[in-house]
C-alpha positions, 0 to 999 in steps of 0.5 A: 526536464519533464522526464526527470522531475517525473523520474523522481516523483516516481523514486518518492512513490517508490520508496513511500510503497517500500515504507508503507508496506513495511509498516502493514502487520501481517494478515494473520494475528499470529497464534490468535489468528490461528486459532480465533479461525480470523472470524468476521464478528468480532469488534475489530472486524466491525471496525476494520475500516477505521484501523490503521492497517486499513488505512495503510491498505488503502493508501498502499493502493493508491501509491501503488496505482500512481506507481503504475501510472508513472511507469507508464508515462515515463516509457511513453517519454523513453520510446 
């Protein structure tokens, strides 16, 4: 019983990392980034921690461990 309900936590992370990540803009800015060369003094660079993205990163970190963590579990159940 123990083994399905954490099987299906891990199927909710699964998919809310396959979600979170889809929704992540990619790292370069497209042409701007190419050429503004990403400096780090800009005002959204400065306020980088307050985005969105930023957000997103974080929460794909945790999500992501918690993954790790209930893969490992369930190995331990299987063996």
């Amino acid at each position: 019983m123990l083994q399905t309900i954490i099987t299906v936590i891990q199927l909710i992370a699964c998919v809310a990392l396959v979600a979170i990540v889809l929704f992540q803009s990619g790292k370069s800015s497209g042409l701007s980034g190419a050429i503004g060369g990403g400096s780090g003094d800009t005002f959204l660079a400065k306020n980088k921690a307050k985005t969105l993205d930023a957000r997103l990163a974080r929460l794909t970190k945790w999500v992501a461990a918690v993954f790790i963590l209930l893969t490992l579990v369930l190995d331990f159940f299987i063996k």
